[in-house]
C-alpha positions as CSV (number, residue, x, y, z in Angstrom):
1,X,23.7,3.1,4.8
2,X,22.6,0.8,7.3
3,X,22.7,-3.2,6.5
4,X,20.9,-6.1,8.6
5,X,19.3,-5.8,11.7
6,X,21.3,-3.7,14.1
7,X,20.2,-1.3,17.2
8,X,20.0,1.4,14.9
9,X,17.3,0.3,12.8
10,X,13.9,2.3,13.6
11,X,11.9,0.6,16.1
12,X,8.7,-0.1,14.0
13,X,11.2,-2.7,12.4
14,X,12.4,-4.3,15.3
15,X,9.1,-6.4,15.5
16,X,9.9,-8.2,12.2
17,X,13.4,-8.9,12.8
18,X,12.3,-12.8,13.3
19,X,11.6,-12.6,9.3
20,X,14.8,-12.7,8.1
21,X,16.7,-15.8,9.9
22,X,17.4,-17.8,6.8
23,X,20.0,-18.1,4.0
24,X,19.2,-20.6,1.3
25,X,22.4,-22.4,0.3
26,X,23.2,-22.6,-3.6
27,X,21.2,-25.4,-5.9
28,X,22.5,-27.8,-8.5
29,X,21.7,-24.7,-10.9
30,X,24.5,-22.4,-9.1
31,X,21.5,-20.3,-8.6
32,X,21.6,-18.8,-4.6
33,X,18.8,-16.8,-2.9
34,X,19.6,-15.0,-0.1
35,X,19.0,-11.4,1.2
36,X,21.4,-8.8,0.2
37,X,23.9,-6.9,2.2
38,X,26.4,-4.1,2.1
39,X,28.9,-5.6,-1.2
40,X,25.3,-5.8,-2.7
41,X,24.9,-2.0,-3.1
42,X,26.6,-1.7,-6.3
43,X,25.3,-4.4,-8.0
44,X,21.2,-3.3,-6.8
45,X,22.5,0.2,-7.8
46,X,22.7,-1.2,-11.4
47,X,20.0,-3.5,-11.5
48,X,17.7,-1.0,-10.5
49,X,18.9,1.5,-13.4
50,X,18.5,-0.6,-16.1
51,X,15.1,-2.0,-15.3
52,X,13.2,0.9,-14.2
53,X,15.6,4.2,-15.2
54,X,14.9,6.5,-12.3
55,X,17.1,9.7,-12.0
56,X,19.8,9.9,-10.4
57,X,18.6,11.9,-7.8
58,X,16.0,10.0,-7.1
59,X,17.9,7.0,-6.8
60,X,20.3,9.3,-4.4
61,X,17.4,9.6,-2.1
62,X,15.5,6.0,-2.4
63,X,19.3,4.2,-1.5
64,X,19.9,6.2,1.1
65,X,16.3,6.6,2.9
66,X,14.7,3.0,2.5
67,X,18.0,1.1,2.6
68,X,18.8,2.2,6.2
69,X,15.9,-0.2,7.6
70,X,14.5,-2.7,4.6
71,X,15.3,-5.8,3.2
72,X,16.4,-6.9,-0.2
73,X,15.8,-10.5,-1.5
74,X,18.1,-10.9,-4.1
75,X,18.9,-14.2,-6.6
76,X,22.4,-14.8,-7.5
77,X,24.3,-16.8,-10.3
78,X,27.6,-18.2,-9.8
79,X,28.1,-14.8,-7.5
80,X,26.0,-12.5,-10.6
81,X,22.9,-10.6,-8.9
82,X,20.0,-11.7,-11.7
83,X,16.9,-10.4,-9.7
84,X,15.6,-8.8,-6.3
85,X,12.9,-8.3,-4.2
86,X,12.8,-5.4,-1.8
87,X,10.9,-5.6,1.5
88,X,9.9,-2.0,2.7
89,X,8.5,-2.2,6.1
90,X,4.9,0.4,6.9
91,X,3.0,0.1,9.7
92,X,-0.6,0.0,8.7
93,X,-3.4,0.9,10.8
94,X,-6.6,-1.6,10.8
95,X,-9.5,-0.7,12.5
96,X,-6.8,1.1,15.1
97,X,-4.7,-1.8,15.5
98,X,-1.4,-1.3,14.3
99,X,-0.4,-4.0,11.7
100,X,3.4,-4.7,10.8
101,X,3.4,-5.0,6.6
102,X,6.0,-4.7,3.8
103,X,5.4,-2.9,0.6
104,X,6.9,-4.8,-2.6
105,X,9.2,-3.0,-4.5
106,X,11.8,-2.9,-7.0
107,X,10.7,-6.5,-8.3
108,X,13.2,-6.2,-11.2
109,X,15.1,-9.7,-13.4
110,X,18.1,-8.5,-15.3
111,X,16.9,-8.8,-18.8
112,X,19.0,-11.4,-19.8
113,X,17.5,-13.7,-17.0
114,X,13.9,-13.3,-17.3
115,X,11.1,-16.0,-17.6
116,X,13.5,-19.0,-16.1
117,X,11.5,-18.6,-12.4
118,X,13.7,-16.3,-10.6
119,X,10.6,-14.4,-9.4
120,X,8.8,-17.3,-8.5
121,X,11.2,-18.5,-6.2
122,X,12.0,-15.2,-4.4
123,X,8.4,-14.2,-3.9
124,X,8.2,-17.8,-2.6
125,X,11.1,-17.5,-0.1
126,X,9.2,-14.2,0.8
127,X,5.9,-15.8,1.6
128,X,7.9,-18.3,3.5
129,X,10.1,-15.6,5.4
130,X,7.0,-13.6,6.1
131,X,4.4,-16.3,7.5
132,X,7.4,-17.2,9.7
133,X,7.3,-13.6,10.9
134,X,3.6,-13.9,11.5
135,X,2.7,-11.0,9.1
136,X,-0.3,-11.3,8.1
137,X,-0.6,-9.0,5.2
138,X,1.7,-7.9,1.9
139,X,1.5,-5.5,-0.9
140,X,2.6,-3.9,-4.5
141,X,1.6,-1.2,-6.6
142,X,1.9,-3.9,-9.8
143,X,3.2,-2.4,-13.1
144,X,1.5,-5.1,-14.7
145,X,-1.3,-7.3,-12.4
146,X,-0.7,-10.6,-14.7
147,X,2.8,-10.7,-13.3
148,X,1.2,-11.4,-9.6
149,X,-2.1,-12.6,-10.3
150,X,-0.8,-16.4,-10.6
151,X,0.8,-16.3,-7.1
152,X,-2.7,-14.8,-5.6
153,X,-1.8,-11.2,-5.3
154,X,-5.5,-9.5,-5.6
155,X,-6.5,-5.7,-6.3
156,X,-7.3,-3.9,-2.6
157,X,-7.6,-0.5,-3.2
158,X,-8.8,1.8,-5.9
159,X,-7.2,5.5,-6.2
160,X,-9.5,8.6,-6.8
161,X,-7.7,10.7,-8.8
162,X,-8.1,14.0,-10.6
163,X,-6.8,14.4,-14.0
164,X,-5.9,18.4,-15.1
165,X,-5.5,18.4,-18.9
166,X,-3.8,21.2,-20.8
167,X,-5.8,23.7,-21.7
168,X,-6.3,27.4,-21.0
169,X,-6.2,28.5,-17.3
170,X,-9.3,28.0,-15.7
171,X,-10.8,28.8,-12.8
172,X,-13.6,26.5,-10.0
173,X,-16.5,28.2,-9.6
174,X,-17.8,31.0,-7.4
175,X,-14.2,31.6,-5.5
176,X,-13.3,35.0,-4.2
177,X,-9.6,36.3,-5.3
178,X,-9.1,37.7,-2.6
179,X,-9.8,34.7,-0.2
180,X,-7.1,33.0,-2.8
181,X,-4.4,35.5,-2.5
182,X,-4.6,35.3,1.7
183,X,-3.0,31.8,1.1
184,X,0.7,31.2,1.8
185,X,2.8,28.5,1.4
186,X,6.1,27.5,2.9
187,X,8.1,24.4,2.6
188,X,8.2,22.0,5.9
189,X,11.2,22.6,7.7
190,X,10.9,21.3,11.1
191,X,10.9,18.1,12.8
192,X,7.7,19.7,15.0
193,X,6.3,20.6,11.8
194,X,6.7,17.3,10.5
195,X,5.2,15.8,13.4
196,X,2.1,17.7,13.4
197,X,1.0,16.6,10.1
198,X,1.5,13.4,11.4
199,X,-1.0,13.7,14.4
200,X,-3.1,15.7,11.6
201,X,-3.2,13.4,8.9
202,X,-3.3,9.8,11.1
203,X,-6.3,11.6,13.1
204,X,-8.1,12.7,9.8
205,X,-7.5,8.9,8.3
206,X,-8.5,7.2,11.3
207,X,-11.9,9.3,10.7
208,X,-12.5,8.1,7.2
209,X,-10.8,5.0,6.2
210,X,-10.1,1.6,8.3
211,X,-7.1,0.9,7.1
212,X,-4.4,3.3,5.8
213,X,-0.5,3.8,6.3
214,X,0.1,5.2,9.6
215,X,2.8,8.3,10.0
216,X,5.2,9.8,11.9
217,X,7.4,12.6,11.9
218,X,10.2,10.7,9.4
219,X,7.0,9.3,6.9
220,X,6.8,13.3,6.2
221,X,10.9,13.8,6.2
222,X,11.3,11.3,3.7
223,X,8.0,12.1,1.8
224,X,9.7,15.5,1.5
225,X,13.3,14.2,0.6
226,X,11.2,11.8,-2.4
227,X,9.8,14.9,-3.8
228,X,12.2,17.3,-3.6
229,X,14.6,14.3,-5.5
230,X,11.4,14.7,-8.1
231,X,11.3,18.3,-8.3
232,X,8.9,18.9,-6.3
233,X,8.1,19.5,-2.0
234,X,6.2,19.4,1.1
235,X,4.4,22.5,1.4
236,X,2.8,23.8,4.7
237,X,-0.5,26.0,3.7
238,X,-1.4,28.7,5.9
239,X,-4.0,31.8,5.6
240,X,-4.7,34.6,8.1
241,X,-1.4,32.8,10.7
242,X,-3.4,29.5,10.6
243,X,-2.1,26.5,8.8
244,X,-4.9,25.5,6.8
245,X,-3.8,22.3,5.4
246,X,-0.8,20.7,3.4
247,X,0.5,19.9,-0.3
248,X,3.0,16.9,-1.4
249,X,3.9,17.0,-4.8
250,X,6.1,16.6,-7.6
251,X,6.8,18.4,-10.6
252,X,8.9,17.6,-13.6
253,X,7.3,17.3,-17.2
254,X,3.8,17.2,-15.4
255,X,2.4,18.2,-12.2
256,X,1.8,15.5,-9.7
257,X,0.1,16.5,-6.7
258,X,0.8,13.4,-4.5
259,X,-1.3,14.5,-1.5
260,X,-3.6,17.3,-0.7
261,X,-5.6,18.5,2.2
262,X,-7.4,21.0,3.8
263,X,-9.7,22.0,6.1
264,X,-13.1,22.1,4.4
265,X,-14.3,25.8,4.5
266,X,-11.3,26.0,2.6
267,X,-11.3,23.8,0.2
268,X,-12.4,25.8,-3.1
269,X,-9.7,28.2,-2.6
270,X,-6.8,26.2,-2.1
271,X,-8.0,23.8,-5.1
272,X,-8.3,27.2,-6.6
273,X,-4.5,28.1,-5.4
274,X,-3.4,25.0,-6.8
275,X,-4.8,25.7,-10.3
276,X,-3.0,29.3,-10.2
277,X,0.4,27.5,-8.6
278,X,0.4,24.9,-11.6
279,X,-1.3,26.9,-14.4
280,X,0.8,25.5,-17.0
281,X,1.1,21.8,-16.2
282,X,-1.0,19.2,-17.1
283,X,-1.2,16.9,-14.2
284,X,-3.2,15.0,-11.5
285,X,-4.3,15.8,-8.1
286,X,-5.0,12.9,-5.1
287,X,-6.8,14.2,-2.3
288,X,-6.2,12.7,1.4
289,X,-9.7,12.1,1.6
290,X,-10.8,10.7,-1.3
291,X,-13.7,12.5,-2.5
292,X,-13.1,15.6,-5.7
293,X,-11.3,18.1,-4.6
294,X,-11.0,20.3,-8.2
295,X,-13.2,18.3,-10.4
296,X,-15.3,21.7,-10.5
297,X,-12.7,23.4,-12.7
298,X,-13.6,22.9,-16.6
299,X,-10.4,21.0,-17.2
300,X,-10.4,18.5,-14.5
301,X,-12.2,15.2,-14.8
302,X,-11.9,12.8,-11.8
303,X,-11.6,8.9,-11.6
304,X,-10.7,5.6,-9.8
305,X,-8.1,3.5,-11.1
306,X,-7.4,0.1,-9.5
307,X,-3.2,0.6,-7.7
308,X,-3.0,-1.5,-4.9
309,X,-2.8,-5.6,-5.2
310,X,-2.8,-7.3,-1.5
311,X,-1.9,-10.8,-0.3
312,X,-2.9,-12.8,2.6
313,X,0.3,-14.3,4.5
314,X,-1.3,-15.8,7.4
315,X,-5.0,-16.0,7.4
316,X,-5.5,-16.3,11.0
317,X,-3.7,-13.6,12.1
318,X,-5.7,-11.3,9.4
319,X,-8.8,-12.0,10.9
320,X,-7.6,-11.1,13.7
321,X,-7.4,-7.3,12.7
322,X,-11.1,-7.6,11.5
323,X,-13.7,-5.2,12.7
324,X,-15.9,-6.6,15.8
325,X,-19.1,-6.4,15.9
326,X,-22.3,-7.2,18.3
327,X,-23.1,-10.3,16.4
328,X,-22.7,-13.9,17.0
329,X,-22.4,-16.2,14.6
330,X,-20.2,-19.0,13.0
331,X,-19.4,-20.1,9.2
332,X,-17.2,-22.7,7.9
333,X,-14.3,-21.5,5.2
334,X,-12.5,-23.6,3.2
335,X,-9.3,-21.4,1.8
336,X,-7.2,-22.5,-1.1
337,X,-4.0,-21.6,-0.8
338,X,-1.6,-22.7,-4.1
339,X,1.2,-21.2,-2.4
340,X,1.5,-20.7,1.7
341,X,0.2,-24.5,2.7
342,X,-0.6,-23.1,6.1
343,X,-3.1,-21.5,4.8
344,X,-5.3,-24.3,2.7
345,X,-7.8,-25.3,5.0
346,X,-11.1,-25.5,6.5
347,X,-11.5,-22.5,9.1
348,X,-14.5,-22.3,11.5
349,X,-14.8,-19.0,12.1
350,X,-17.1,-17.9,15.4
351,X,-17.7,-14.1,15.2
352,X,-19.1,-12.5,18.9
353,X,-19.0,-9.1,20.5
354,X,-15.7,-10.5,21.5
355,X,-13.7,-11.1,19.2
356,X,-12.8,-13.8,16.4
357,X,-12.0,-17.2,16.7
358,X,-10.3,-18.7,13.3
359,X,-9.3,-22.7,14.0
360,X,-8.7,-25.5,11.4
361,X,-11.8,-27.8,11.7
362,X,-12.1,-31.2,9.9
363,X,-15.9,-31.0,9.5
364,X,-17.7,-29.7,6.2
365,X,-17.4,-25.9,4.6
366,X,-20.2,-23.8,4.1
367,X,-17.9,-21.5,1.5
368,X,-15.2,-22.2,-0.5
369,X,-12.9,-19.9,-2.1
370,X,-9.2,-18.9,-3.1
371,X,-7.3,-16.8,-0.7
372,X,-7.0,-13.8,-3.3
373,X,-11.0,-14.1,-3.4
374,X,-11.1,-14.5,0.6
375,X,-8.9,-11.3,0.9
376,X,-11.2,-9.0,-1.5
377,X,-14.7,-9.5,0.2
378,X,-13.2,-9.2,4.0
379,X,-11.4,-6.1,2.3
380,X,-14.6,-4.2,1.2
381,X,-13.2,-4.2,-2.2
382,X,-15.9,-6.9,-3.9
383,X,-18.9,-7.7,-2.0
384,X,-20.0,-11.4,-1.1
385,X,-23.1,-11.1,-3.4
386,X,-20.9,-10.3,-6.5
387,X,-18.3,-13.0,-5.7
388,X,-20.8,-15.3,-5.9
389,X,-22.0,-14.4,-9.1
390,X,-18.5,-14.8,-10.5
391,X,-18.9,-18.4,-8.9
392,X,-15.5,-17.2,-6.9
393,X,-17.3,-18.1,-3.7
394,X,-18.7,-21.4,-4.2
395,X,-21.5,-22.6,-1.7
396,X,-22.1,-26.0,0.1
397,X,-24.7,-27.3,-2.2
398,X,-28.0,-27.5,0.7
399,X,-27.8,-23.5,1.6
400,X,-29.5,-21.7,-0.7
401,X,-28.1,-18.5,-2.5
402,X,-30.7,-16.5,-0.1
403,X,-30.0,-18.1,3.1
404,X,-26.0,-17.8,2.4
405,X,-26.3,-14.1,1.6
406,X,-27.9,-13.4,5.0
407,X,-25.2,-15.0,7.1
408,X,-22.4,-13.5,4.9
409,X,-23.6,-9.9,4.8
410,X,-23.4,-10.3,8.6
411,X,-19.8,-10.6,8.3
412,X,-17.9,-7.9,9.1
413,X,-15.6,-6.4,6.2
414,X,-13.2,-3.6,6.3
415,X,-14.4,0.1,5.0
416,X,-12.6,2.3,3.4
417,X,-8.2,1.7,2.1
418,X,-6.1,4.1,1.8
419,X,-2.4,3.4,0.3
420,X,-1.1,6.3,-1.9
421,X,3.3,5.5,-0.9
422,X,5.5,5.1,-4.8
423,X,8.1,3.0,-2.6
């Protein structure tokens, strides 16, 4: 288990090292925050346990994988851990730029601690930390949103899933059996292996979505080592000495297909594989691409649900991975920021075939809005029209609503997010 920043850390970490420089010293309170190292293990073992009761195997794999290059933020009294933070470092891909980010995990308080403001001040030191790393963007898959609403954390992405319920077997429509029976599957056992789904999947993304979780040969070695702790795998499928596409999933009291893909003349026989491979489990499927997958069968419905929450860090440098367009224009922003100062501001904002230009002007706005509302409309997820019908972007009072709708629908906005990782 590997502690700190060392040469052994994986490289896509080594660009964040500037992050973590800092250790709080201890208040009047005997309350320290400071990030956690190797005597920690022990004690985040425990913590973890009681608040969120993971197997043991799971817990096996998540200490052994994500704890060789993340960070943990962890609040101490008089030497007693009381609550943690932990970092997990992705490299996202936005509109092909690759973006340093940390997933938010294991936000736990030992229950004997809670509501006295530990969280507040370690997601605080963790805005800090992370605007001093220049990172623009954050993100948490919330267990409940009120928690993170208050510090501007805003929903991002909504999940398409399909739900199977528990009935009798049944089948999608028009499928030939014997088409069916041609598939194979075999786990993923090779680091080539692993890297071709890589190149797969990150080309097939890059197709559909503009931004999503980029991979690499250990995403899939530890995707595989996550399920297998869940009792489930990482399943090449093949038919006719083609691979054909893949399966992640997970399956313990319910089946939990965690990623599925394939290419598209095959698609109704491998969702109708899947319903044969899992006949008796109730469950839920997520296809790569987001679009249904099974929903033909008579026990499958599919939906979106709302998973990811996002937060600005540093507003300039997200607009920076915005998509460019050939248009020129300029708009004055005024962001409020109740928590990252840097960020409360008026930005003039001059968009042209070449790029963005973000600087702090002193003159008048044209929009105002909060930074949770600024990061939904340039995310896709709410459009300008509908923010302003929620009076969440508020207008300078000579442009009318029509004239303001114009310019902002001009803007360009992100298409398409994809973030399906647990941890």
């Amino acid at each position: 288990m590997i502690w700190g920043w060392k040469d052994s850390v994986s490289p896509k970490c080594l660009t964040i090292q500037s992050i973590w420089k800092r250790n709080m010293k201890s208040d009047k309170s005997n309350l320290t925050v400071r990030y956690a190292d190797g005597r920690d293990t022990d004690a985040l073992y425990k913590l973890w346990k009681e608040c969120f009761h993971d197997t043991d195997a799971f817990m096996a794999y998540y200490f052994d994988y994500y704890l060789r290059d993340n960070r943990i933020l962890i609040l101490e009294q008089k030497n007693q851990l009381k609550s943690m933070i932990h970092l997990n470092p992705y490299t996202l891909s936005v509109c092909g730029k690759k973006v340093n980010s940390l997933y938010v995990v294991g936000v736990a308080t030992d229950a004997d601690f809670r509501h006295r403001g530990a969280m507040t001040r370690l997601l605080q030191r963790t805005f800090s930390d992370c605007y001093a790393g220049r990172i623009p963007l954050i993100y948490l898959m919330p267990a409940n949103e009120a928690i993170y609403t208050p510090f501007q954390f805003a929903y991002i992405y909504s999940q398409y899933v399909e739900k199977k319920t528990h009935t009798p077997f049944s089948s999608i429509h028009n499928v030939d059996a014997a088409i069916v029976r041609d598939i194979s599957a075999h786990p993923v056992s090779s680091e080539a292996e692993r890297q071709r789904l890589a190149d797969w999947s990150n080309s097939l993304l890059s197709r559909h979505y503009d931004v999503f979780t980029r991979r690499d040969a250990y995403y899939f070695e530890r995707l595989q080592m996550e399920n297998q702790a869940d009792g489930g795998d990482l399943l090449l499928l093949s038919a006719n000495g083609n691979q054909i596409g893949y399966v992640s999933y997970a399956c313990e009291e319910i089946m939990e297909i965690r990623e599925i893909y394939c290419e598209p003349e095959w698609q109704s026989a491998v969702g109708q594989w899947v319903l044969q491979a899992f006949r008796d489990k109730e469950g839920e499927l997520l296809p790569l691409v987001q679009a249904p997958f099974i929903a033909d069968a008579a026990d499958v419905r599919g939906m979106k649900r709302p998973i990811i929450m996002g937060r600005i860090i540093d507003a300039a440098e997200w607009i920076k991975c915005m998509p460019i367009r050939n248009i020129s224009l300029d708009i004055a922003i005024s962001i409020i920021d109740r928590w990252i100062p840097e960020n409360e501001s008026t930005w003039y904002w001059q968009i042209s075939p070449e790029g963005n230009s973000f600087e702090r002007t002193e003159g008048p706005w044209d929009i105002c809005l909060d930074i949770d509302t600024f990061l939904q409309w340039l995310s896709g997820y709410i459009p300008a029209d509908e923010l302003i019908r929620q009076h969440r972007i508020l207008l300078r009072t000579d442009w009318q609503e029509n004239d303001a709708m114009y310019t902002l629908e001009q803007i360009p906005v992100l298409h398409g997010l994809m973030i399906n990782e647990i941890v």
